[in-house]
C-alpha positions as CSV (number, residue, x, y, z in Angstrom):
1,X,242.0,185.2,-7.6
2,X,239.3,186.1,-10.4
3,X,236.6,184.0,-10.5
4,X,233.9,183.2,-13.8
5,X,230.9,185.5,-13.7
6,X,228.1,183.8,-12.9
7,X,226.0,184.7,-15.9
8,X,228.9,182.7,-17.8
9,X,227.9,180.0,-15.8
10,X,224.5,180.3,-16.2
11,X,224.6,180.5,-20.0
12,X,226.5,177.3,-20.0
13,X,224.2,175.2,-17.6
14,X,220.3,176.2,-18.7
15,X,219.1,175.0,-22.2
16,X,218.1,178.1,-24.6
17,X,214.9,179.5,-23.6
18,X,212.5,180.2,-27.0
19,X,208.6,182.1,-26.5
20,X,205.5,180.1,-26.7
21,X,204.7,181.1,-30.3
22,X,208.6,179.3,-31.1
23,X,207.6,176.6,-29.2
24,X,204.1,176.2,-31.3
25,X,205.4,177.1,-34.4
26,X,207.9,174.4,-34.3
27,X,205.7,171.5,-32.9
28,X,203.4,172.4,-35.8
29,X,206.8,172.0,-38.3
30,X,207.3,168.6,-36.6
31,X,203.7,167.2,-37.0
32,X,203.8,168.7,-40.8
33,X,207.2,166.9,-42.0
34,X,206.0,163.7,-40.3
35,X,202.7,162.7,-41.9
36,X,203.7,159.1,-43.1
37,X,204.1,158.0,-39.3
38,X,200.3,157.4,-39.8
39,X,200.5,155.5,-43.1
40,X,201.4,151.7,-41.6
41,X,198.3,151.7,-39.0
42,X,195.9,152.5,-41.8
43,X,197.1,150.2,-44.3
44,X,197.4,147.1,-41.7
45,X,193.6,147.0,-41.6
46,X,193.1,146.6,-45.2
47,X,196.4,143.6,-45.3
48,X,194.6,141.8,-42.7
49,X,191.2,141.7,-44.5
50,X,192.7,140.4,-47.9
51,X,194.7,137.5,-45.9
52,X,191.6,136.9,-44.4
53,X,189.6,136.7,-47.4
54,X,192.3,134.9,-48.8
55,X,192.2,132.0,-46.1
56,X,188.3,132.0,-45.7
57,X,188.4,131.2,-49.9
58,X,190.8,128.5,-49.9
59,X,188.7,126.9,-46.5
60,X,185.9,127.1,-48.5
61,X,187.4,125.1,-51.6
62,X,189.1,122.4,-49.1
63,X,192.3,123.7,-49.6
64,X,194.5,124.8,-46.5
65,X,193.5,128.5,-45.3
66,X,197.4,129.5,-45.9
67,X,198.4,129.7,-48.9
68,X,201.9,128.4,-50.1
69,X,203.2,132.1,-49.9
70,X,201.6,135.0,-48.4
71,X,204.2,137.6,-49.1
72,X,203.5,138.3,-52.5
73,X,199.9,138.5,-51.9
74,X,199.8,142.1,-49.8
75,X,199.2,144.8,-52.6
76,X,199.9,142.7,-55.4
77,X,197.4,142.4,-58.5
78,X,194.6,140.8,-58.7
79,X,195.9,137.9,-61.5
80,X,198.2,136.8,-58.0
81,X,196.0,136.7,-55.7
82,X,193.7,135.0,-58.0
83,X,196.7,132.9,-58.3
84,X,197.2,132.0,-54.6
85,X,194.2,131.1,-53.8
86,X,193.3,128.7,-56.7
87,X,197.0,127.2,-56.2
88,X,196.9,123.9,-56.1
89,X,193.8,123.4,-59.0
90,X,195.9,125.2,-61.3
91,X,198.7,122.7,-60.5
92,X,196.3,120.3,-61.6
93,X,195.3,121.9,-64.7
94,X,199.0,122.3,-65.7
95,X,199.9,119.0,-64.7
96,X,196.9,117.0,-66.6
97,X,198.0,119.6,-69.6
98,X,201.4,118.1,-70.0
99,X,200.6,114.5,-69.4
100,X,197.6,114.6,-72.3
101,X,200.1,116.7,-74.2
102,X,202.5,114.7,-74.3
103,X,200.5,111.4,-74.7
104,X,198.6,112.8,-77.4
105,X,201.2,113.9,-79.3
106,X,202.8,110.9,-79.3
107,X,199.5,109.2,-80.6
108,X,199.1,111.9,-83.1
109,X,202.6,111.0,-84.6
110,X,202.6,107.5,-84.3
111,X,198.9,107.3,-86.6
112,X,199.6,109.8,-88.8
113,X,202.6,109.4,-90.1
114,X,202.3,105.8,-90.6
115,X,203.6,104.3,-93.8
116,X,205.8,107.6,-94.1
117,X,208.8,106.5,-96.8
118,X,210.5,109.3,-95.9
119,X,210.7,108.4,-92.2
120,X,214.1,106.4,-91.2
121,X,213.2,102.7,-91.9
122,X,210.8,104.4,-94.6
123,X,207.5,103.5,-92.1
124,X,206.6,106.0,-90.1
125,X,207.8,108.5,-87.8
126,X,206.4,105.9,-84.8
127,X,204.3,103.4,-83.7
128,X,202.5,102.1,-80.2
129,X,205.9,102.6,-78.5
130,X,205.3,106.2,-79.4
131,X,202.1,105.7,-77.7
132,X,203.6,104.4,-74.1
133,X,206.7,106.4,-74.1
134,X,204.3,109.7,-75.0
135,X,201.7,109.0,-71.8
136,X,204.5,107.1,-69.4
137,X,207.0,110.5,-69.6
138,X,203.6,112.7,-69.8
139,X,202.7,111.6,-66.6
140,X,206.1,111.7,-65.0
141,X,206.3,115.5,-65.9
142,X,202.6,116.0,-65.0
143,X,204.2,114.8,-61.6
144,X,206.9,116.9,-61.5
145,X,204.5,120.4,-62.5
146,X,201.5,119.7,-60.0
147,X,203.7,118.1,-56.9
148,X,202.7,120.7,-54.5
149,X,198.8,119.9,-55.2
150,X,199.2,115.9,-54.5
151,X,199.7,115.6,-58.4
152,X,196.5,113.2,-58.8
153,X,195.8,114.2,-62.3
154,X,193.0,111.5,-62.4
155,X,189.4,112.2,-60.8
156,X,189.3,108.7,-60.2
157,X,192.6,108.9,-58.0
158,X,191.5,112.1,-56.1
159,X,187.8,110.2,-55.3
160,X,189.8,107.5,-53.9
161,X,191.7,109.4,-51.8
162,X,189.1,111.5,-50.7
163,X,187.5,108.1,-49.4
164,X,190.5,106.4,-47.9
165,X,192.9,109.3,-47.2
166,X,190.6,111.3,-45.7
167,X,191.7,114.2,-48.7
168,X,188.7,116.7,-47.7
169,X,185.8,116.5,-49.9
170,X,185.5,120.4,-50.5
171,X,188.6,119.9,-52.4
172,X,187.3,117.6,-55.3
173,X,184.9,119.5,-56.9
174,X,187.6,122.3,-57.8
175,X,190.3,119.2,-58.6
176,X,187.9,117.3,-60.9
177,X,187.2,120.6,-62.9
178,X,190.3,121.5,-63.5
179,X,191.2,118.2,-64.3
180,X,189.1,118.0,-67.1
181,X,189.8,121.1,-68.4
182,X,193.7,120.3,-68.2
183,X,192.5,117.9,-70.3
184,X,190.1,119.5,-73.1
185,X,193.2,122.6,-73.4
186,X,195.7,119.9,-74.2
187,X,193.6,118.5,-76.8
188,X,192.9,121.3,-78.2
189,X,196.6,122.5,-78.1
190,X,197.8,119.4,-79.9
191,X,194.9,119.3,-82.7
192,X,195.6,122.7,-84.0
193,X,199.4,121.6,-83.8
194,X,197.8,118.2,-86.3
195,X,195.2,120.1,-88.4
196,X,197.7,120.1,-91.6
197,X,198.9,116.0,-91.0
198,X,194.8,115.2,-90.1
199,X,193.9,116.9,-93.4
200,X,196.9,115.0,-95.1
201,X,195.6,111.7,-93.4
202,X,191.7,111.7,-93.6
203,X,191.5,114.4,-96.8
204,X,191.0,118.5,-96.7
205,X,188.1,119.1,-93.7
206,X,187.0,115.4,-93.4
207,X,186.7,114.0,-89.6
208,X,185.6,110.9,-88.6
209,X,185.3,108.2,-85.9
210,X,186.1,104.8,-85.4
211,X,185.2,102.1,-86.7
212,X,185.4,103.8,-89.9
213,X,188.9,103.6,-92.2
214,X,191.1,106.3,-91.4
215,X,189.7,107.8,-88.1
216,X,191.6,110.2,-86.5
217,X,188.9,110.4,-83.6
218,X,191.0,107.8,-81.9
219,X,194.0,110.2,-81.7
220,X,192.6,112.3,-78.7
221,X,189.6,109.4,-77.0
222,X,189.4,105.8,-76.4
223,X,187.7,103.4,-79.0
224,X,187.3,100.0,-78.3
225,X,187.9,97.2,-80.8
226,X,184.6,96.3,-82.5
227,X,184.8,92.7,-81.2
228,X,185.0,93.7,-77.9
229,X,181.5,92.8,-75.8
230,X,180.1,95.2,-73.8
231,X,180.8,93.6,-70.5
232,X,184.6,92.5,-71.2
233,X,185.1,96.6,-72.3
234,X,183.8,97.6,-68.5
235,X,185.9,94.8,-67.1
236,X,188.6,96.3,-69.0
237,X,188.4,99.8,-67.5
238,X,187.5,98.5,-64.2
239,X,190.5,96.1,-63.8
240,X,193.3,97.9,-65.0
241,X,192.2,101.5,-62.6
242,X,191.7,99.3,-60.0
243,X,195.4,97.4,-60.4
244,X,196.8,101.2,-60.7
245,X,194.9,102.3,-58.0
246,X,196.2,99.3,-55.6
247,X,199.8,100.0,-57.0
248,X,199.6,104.2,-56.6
249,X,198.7,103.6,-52.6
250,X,201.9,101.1,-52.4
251,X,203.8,104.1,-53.6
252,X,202.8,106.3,-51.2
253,X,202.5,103.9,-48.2
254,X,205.4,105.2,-45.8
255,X,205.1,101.3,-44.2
256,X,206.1,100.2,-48.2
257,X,207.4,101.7,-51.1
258,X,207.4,104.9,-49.9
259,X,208.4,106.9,-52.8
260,X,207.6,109.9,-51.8
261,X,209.6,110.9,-48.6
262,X,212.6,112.9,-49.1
263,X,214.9,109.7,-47.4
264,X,213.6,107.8,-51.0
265,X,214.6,110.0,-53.0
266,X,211.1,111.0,-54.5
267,X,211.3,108.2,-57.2
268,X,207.5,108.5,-57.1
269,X,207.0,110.8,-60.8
270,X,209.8,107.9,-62.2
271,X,207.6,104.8,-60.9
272,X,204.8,106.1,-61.9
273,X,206.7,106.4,-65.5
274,X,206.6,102.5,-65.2
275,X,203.2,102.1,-64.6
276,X,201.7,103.5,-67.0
277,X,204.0,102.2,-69.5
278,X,203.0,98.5,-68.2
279,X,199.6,99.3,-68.2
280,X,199.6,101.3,-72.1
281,X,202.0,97.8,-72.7
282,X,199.2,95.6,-71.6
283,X,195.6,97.1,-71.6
284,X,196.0,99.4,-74.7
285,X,194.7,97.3,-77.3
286,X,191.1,96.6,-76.7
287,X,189.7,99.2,-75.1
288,X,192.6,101.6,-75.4
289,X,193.1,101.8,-71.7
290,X,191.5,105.3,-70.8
291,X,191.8,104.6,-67.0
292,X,191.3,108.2,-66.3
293,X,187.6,110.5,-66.7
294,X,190.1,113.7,-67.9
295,X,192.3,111.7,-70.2
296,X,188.9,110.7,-72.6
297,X,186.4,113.2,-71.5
298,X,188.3,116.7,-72.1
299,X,189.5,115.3,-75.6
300,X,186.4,113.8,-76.6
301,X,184.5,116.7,-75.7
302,X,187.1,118.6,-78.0
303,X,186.5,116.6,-80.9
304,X,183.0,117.2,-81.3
305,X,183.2,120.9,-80.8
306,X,185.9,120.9,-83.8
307,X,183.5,118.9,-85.8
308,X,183.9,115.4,-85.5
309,X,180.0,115.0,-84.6
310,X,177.6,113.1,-82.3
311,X,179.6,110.0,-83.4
312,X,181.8,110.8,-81.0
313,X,179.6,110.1,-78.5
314,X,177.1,107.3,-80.6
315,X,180.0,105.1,-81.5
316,X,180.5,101.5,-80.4
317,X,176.8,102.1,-78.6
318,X,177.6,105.1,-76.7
319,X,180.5,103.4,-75.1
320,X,181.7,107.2,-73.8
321,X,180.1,106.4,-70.6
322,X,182.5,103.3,-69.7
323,X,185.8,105.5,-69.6
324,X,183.9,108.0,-67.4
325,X,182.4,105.7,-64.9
326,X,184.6,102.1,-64.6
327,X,187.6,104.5,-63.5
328,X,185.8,105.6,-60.6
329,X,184.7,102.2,-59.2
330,X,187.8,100.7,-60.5
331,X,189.7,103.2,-58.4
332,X,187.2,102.7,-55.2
333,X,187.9,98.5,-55.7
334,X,191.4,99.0,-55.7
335,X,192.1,101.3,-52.6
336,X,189.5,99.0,-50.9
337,X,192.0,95.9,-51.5
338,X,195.1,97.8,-50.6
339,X,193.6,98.8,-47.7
340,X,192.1,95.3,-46.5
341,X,195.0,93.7,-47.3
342,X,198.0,95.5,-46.7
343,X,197.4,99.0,-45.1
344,X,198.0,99.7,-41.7
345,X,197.7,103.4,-41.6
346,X,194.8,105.5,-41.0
347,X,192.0,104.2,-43.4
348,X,187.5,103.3,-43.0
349,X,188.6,100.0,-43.0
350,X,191.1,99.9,-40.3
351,X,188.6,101.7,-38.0
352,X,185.4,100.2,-36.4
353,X,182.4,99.5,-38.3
354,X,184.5,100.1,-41.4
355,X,184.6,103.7,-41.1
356,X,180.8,104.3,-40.8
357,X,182.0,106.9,-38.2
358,X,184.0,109.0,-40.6
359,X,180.2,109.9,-41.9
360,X,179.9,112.0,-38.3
361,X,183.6,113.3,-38.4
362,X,182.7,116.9,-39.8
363,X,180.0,117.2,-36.4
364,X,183.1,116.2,-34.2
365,X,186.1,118.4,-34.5
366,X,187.3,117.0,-31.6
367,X,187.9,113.6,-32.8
368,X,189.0,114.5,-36.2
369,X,191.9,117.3,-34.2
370,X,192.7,114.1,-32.0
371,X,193.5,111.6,-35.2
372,X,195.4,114.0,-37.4
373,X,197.8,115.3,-34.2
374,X,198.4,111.5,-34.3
375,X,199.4,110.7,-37.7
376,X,197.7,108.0,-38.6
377,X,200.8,106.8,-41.0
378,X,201.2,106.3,-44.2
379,X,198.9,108.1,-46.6
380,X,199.3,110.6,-49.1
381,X,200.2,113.2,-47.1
382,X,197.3,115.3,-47.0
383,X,196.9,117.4,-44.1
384,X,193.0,117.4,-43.0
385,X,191.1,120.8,-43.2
């Protein structure tokens, strides 16, 4: 019987044999046609160091060291990352922006197109409803825009919570500022929107202030009536912050209203709708009812850079100051009486000493990791940086 030659055998069982220069020539192919192997370990390096600037930005600022989404941050330009890390002040600006946009278009129509015959009804194309319904839906919407920031859209609010909802302090600075200039762009937005009905109103390139006859100053700032005392205009200010203050921490108190928790429905931005109406129903005559440094000081500020003058400023005996400051102690007064009254969450008055020891918390990250892992209940759902 014939049996296979063995070199058959052999050919089959032993891989191909090549010579050392085959052998070097085609591990040097290999290492050509690969290069991009390489690329991912030197571009992690350079990803890391932007998230980390990124985080060490927004710690610095208050904010929380992650943003809202990283993803698009890695190689994008340098608008977005701008973009990330200044998140939740830009929500603020925006949302400020269409609350004074709104309300001050709605004041804009309502004064200068009073008397209007051609209007239906042949007076006007509004009047102070335009007024409540323009700042009550502004804020709603202002609301709905900066939700992701806390939506304060008042200074006044955001010093509040900073001081009895623990909101880090870093953060108000950068909330305040863009605030106001929410504020000041709306203002500006809606007065070169008016220029043509102010000229039509007041005559071609004449601005004025109140108390004179035909002011359109009024339109973007507060004014007070000119029997108003002094005192009774700060009392004004004062009480009516203060009794929005009191009612905004009901909102938010998971142990009360709690309007904003998903199980309620997040009726907060449509409450607040209410409030302001009430308070623009009840507290708008005198004084106007500024209640909020943003709402008066961005537009006033506008005015006089468009020329309305130092009157802005001199009028009523400088009564500027009042919208700026009675907002903040009115907002202090009423988050103090919410809190000694009704609160039972975390809050300086429902620790010992009143809270003197928050004024240590910073040297004691111990303590302040301990209270946040519990809870604390009930505020505005702010997470401690």
């Amino acid at each position: 019987m014939a049996t296979p030659a063995p070199a058959a055998a052999d050919s089959r069982a032993l891989p191909p044999r090549h010579s050392a220069s085959q052998t070097s020539q085609t591990s040097q192919t290999t290492l050509a046609s690969t290069p991009h192997t390489q690329e991912p370990d030197s571009r992690t390096p350079t990803i890391q160091h932007e998230e980390a600037s990124l985080q060490t930005v927004r710690k610095h600022l208050g904010l929380h060291p992650r943003a809202a989404a990283t993803g698009p941050y890695r190689g994008a330009p340098a608008w977005v990352k701008l973009r990330l890390v200044l998140r939740e002040p830009l929500l603020e600006f925006w949302g400020v922006f269409i609350m004074c946009f709104f309300g001050l278009s709605g004041t804009a129509q309502a004064v200068l197109s009073a008397g209007d015959r051609g209007a239906p009804g042949g007076d006007g194309f509004g009047g102070f409803y335009n007024v409540q319904w323009g700042w009550g839906i502004g804020v709603m919407l202002g609301i709905y825009v900066a939700g992701d920031s806390g939506a304060y859209l008042n200074p006044a609010l955001t010093l509040m919570n900073c001081v009895f909802r623990q909101l880090p302090w870093k953060r108000f600075p950068a909330y305040v500022l863009a605030q106001f200039l929410g504020g000041f762009v709306a203002a500006a937005v809606v007065y070169a929107n008016y220029i043509p009905a102010i000229d039509h109103y007041e005559g071609k390139g004449r601005r004025t202030v109140p108390p004179a006859t035909n002011a359109t100053a009024g339109i973007f700032a507060t004014y007070p009536t000119t029997f108003t005392p002094r005192a009774s205009q700060f009392f004004h200010e004062f009480s009516s912050t203060a009794v929005m203050a009191f009612v905004v921490l009901a909102f938010k108190d998971e142990n009360g209203a709690d309007l904003v928790s998903v199980s309620c429905g997040t009726f907060f931005p449509l409450a607040l709708f209410f409030l302001v109406y009430g308070l623009s129903s009840g507290f708008g005559w005198q004084t106007g009812a500024a209640v909020n440094f943003s709402r008066d000081f961005g537009p006033r500020l506008l005015t006089y850079c468009v020329g309305y003058g130092a009157d802005v400023w001199r009028s009523n005996e400088y009564y500027f100051w009042i919208p700026i400051i009675a907002p903040f102690i009115g907002a202090l007064a009423g988050g103090l009486a919410y809190d000694m009254f009704v609160y039972n969450g975390d809050s300086p008055v429902n620790s010992p000493n009143l809270g003197m020891g928050y004024l240590t918390r910073w040297v004691r990250p111990s303590v302040r990791r301990r209270d946040r892992d519990c809870g604390g209940g009930g505020g505005g759902g702010e997470e401690v940086v």
